[in-house]
N, C-alpha and C positions, 0 to 999 in steps of 0.2 A: 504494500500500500504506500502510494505517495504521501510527502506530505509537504505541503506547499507554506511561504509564509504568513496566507492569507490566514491557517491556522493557528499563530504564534498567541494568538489570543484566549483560543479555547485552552493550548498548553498550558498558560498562565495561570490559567485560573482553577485547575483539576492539579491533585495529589497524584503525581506518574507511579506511587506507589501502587495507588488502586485498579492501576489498569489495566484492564482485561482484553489483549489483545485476540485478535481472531487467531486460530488454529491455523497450521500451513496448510495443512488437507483441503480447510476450506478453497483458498485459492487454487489448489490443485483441481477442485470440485470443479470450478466454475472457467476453470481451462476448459474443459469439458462440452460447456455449455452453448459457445458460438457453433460448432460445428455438429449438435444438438438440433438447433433451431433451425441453423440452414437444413439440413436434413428434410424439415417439416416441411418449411416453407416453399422447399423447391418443389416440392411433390403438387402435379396439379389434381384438380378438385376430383375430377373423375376416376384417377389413380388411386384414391383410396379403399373402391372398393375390387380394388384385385386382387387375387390369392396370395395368403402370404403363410410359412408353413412355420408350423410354432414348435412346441415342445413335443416327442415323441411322433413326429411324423405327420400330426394331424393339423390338420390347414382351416385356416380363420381370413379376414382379409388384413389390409392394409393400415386400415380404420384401429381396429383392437391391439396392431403392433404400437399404434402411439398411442393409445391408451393403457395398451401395457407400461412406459413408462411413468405413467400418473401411478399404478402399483408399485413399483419396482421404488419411486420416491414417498410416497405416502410410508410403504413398509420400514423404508428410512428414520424418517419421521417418527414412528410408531418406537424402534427399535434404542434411537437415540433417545429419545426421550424416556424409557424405562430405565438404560441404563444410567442415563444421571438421575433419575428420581430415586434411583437406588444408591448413589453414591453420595448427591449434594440436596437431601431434601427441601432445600429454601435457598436458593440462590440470588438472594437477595430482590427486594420490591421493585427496583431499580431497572435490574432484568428482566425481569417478566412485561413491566411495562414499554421499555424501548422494543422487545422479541417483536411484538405485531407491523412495527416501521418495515424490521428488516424483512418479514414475507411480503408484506403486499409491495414495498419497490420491485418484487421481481414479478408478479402481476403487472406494475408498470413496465417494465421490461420484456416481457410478452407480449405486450400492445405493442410497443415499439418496433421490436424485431424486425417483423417485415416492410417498414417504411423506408422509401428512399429518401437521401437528401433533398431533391426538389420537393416530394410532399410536407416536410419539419418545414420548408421554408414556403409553402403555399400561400397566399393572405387570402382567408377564411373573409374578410368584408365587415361591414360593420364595424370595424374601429377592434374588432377582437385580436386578440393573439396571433401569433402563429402557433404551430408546435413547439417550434426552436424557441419560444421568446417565451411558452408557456414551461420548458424546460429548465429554463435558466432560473426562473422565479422558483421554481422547485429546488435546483441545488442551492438558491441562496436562501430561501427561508429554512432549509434542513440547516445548512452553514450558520443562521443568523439564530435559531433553536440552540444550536450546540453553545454557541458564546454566552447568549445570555443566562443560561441554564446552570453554564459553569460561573457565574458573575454570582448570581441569586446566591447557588448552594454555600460557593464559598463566605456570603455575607455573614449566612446565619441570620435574618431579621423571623424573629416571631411573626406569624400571621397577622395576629391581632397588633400587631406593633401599631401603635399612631405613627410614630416614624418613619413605617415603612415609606423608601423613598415609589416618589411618580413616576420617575422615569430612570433609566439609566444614565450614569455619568455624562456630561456634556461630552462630546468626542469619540464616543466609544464605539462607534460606527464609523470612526471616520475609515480605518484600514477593511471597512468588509466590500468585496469585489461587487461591480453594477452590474445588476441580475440581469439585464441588456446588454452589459458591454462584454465584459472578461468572464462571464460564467455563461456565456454562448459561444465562443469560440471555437473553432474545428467542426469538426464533422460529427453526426450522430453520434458512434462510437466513442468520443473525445466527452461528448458531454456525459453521456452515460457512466464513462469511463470515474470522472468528477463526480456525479452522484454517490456512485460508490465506495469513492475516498470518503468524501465529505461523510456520510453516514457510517461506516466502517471508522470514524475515526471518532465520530460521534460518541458512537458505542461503545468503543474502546475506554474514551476517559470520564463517561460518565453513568457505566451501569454498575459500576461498584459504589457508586453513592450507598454509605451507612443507611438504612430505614429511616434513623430517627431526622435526620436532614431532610428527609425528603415531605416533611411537613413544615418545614421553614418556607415563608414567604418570599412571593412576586407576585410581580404585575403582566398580565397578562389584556390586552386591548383597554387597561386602567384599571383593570378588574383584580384586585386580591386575593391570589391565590396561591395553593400550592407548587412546590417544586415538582409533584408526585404529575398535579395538571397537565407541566407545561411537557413533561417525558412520553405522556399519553398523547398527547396532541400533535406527537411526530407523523404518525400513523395517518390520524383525520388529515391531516393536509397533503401528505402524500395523495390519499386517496379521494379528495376532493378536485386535484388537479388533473388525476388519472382522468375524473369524470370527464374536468374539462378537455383533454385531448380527445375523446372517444365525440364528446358533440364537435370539434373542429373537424372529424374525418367524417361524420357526417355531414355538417353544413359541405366542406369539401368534394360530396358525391361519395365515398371513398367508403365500400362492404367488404368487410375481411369474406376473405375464402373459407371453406369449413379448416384445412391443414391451418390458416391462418388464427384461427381461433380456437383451435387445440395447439398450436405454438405458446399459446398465453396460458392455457391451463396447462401445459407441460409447465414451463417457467414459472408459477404460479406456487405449482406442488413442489418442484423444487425450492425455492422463497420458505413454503411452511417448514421442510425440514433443515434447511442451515439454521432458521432461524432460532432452532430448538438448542444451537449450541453458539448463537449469538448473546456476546458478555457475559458466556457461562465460566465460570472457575472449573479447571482439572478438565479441558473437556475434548481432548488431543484424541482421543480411543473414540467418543463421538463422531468429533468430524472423520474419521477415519470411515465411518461406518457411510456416513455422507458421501464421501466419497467414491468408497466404491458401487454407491449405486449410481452414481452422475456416473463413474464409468462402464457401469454394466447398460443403463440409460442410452450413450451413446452407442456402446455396438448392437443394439437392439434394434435401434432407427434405422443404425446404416444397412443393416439387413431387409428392415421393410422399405427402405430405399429403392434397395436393388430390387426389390418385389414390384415396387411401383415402376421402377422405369426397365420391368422386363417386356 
């Protein structure tokens, strides 16, 4: 995982003691996963119902081989998460609540998938977004959640504080990147790529937050509240923006294909189970289990590939 200066803020302000880096597996995982999707993707719609031959000789179609890997990551899913319920019964509030961020970005990421560059930079009309311009605003509110989140905890203000301050420090935004300028740069891939850091780094220095912190106060749209709030609210915005790109590809004309929309529930079920060892402690033997189902996932595909373009 990168990590850029634009970070030096959240460093600041989080205990590097507490940090709960991702597993290497994970990344090893999600090598995995571009030539996953293209798999899906290139498959056209009609190819899916051709014969594809499965376990002991007996034949199913095209269809059930990329639904087999919604099994193959689900079972993942299932299998990591007993073994840490068995080893780390409480892995702190902290984690549990950033875990739902980290599935549904890969639901966003299954949307995405199949889009070309000129579609992210289509103009949708109306004075609306683009894709690329609705991207950017995603990795800088993820980015602008992680700073301030690290600012509050470390405060310490009681809720009820009268004190509690309105706003954040005069300046304190001056170093975070414009969600239009420097957090759209590059190509799909580049921004995607940024999303990832930004929340992977997210999580790393802030889901070991102690319990009892995570009832200390902020401000959230002026509103006082907890630090617990604003780690839950990673999630809702991710998947509030998801929404908005899905109405731009319609305003746009733009119907995913069936492989195109089982691209998103492949990536989707994968999302639910990394996320079961996102900001876990001891969770090396997890991801490991992660992993090799992204990689029994992908030779799975490439076989009903080759079914589909027999």
């Amino acid at each position: 995982m990168s990590i850029s200066t634009a970070d030096a803020t959240l460093l600041r302000h989080t205990d590097p003691d507490r940090a709960r880096p991702l597993p290497d597996a994970i990344g090893r995982a999600r090598a995995d996963l571009p030539a996953i999707a293209a798999d899906i993707v290139a498959m056209p719609e009609a190819a899916v119902e051709r014969a594809w031959a499965w376990i002991g000789g007996g034949e199913a179609d095209v269809r059930n081989g990329i639904y087999r890997l919604h099994e193959i990551l689900e079972r993942a899913e299932i299998d990591a998460t007993r073994l840490l319920r068995a080893r780390v019964p409480d892995r702190g509030l902290a984690a549990d609540l950033i875990a739902p961020a980290g599935a549904v970005r890969w639901d966003l990421h299954g949307l995405l998938a199949p889009l070309s560059e000129a579609e992210i930079d289509a103009d949708p009309g109306g004075g609306e977004w683009t894709i690329r311009q609705t991207l950017g605003h995603i990795v800088s509110g993820q980015r602008a959640y992680g700073w301030a989140t690290a600012w509050w905890q470390e405060q310490g203000f009681a809720l009820d504080d009268p004190g509690l301050p309105a706003t954040l420090p005069d300046g304190f935004w001056a170093n975070l990147p414009d969600e239009h300028g420097g957090e759209i740069e590059g190509s799909l891939d580049d921004m995607r790529a940024r999303f990832e850091a930004v929340l992977d780094l997210s999580a790393e220095r802030l889901a070991g937050i102690p319990d009892e912190r995570l009832g200390f106060g902020t401000r959230w749209q002026g509103f006082a509240v907890p630090i617990s709030f604003r780690l839950g609210r990673w999630s809702s915005h991710i998947r509030e923006h998801t929404i908005q790109v899905e109405k731009t590809l319609a305003t746009l004309g733009r119907v995913p294909t069936e492989p195109e929309r089982l691209v998103r529930l492949t990536l989707a079920a994968y999302g639910r189970a990394e996320a079961v060892v996102l900001g876990q402690p001891e969770a090396d033997d997890a991801a490991d289990i992660v992993h090799a189902a992204a990689t029994e996932a992908r030779a799975v595909i490439a076989d009903a590939r080759r079914a589909a373009e027999a």
